[in-house]
C-alpha positions, 0 to 999 in steps of 0.5 A, spaced: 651 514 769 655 509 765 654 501 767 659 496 765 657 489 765 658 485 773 659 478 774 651 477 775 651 481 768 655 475 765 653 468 765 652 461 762 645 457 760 642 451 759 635 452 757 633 458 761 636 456 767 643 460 769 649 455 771 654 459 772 657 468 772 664 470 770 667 476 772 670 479 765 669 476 759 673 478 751 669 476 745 672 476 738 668 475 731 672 473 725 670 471 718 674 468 713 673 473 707 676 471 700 678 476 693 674 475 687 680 474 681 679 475 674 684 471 670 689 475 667 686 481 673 692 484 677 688 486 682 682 482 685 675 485 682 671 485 689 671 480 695 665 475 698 664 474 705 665 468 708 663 463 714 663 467 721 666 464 727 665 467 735 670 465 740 668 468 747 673 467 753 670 468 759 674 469 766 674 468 772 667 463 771 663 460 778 658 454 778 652 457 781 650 453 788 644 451 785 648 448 779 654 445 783 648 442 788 646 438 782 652 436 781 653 439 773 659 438 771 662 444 767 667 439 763 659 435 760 656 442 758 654 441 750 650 447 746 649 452 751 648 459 751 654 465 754 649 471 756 651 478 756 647 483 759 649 491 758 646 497 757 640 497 753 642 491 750 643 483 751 648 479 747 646 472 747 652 467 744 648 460 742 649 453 740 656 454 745 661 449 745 667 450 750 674 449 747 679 449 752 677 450 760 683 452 765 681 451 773 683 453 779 680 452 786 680 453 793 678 449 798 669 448 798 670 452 791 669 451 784 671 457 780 674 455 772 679 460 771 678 461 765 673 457 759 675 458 751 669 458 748 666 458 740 658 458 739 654 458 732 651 464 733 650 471 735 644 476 737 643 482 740 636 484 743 635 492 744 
C-alpha cells in the first residue's frame, strides 16, 4: 500500500518542537550552473556547478494549540525547519526563512493560506 504525506506529515519546527502542519506542500530546488568557455571556443568546454536554492511552498498551514496558546506569531518564526515525513524517508528543509505568507481565517482560527518558503539546506534521512 502506497501512503502519501498527510497534514501530521508536513510540518514546521523550532528546536524540536513542531509549531505548526500543512495540508500540501510543492518543493523546488534550482541551482545556478554556469558554462565554461575557451576563448576563440565556439561551444563551451564543460559546466560548473553553482549555489543551491530551495524554495518549499506549503498550503493550507495551521498553528498548533499549543503554538497558538503561547502566543507564536508565524510573522517572527526565523531559522526554522519544514519537515516532510514520507514513505521510508524524511525530508527535513533547515535554516528556513519565510519569503512571503498569504492569510485567510475564520473566526477562532489561524490558518495561513499559504507560506512561501527558502531554506539553507536539504537532507534526506533513510
Amino acid at each position: 500500500m502506497i501512503k502519501y504525506p498527510t497534514s501530521s506529515d508536513i510540518y514546521i519546527e523550532v528546536n524540536g518542537r513542531r509549531l505548526a502542519v500543512a495540508q500540501s506542500y510543492r518543493a523546488r530546488t534550482t541551482r545556478d550552473s554556469r558554462y565554461v568557455e575557451a576563448f576563440g571556443s565556439l561551444e563551451p568546454v564543460g559546466a560548473t556547478a553553482g549555489r543551491v536554492k530551495h524554495v518549499v511552498e506549503l498550503t493550507r498551514v495551521c498553528l498548533s494549540g499549543m503554538a497558538a496558546d503561547d502566543g507564536i506569531n508565524f510573522h517572527d518564526l526565523i531559522n526554522f525547519n519544514v519537515v516532510i515525513v514520507k514513505p521510508g524517508q524524511k525530508i527535513i528543509y533547515s535554516g528556513c526563512e519565510w519569503s512571503s505568507i498569504d492569510e485567510n481565517a475564520s473566526l477562532n482560527t489561524t490558518v495561513l493560506e499559504s507560506v512561501s518558503i527558502v531554506a539553507s539546506r536539504r537532507m534526506e534521512i533513510a
